[in-house]
C-alpha positions in Angstrom: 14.9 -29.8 -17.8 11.4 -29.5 -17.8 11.5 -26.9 -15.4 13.6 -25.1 -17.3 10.9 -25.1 -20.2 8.4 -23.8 -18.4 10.1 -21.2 -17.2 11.2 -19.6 -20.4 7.8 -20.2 -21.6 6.1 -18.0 -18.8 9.2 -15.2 -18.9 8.1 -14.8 -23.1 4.2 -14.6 -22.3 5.0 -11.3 -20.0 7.1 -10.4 -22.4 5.0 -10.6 -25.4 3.2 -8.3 -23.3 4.3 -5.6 -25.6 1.9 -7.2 -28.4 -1.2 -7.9 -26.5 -4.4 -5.8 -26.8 -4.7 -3.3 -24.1 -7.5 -5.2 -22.2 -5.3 -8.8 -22.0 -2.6 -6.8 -20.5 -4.9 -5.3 -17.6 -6.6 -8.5 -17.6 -2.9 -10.4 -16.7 -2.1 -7.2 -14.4 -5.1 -7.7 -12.5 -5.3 -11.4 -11.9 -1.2 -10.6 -10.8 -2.4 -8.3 -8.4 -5.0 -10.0 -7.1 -2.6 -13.4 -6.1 -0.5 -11.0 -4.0 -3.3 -9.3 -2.5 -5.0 -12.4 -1.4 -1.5 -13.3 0.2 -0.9 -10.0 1.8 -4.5 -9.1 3.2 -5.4 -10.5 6.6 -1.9 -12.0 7.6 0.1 -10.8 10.0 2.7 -13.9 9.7 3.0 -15.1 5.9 4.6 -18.7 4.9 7.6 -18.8 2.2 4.8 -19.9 0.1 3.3 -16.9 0.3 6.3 -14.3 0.3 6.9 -16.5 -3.0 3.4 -15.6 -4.7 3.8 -12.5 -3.5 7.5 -12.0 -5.3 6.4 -13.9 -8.4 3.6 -11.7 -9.0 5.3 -8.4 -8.5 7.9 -9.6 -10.3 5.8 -10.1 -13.3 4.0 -6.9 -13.3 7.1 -5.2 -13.5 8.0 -7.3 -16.6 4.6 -6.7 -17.8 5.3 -2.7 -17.1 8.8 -2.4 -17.8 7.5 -4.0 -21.2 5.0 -1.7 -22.3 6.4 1.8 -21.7 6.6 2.3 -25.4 2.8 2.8 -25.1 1.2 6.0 -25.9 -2.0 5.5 -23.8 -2.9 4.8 -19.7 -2.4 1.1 -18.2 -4.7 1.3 -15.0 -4.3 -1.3 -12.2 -7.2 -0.4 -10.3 -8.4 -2.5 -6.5 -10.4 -1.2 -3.7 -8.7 -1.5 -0.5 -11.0 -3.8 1.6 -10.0 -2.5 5.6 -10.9 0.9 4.8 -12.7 1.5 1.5 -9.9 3.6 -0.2 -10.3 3.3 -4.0 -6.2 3.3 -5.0 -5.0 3.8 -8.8 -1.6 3.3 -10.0 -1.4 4.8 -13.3 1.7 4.3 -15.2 2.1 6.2 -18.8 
């Protein structure tokens, strides 16, 4: 049950998405990029742990994306890649 809870309490805050500020939602794309990067970079072999973090987080940006099309301006997800210093930006409008 209380499972349950939480769950429907984390699938509204990506969904409320649409209402943030444009800062909190590149703040929250960010920190959901960065906890599948730190999963993916470095492993060769990754743990269902890991391949869970991984899904959760991608899963959530798309929420987070998916939820704020009807926005007129640029949500940036900007990281460096770290192996071989490529600056990467996925811009979705």
């Amino acid at each position: 049950m209380l499972n349950r809870i939480f769950v429907s309490l984390l699938r509204k805050l990506f969904e409320s998405s649409a209402l943030m500020n444009i800062a909190a939602v590149k703040s929250l794309l960010s920190a959901l990029h960065q906890l599948s990067s730190q999963h993916i970079s470095g492993s060769s072999q990754l743990s269902v742990q890991q391949i869970g973090s991984i899904s959760f987080s991608v899963e959530r940006m798309t929420t987070i994306l998916v939820n704020n099309l009807h926005r007129r301006c640029f949500l940036y997800l900007e990281h460096s890649c770290r192996e071989n210093n490529l600056y990467e930006s996925v811009m979705v409008f």
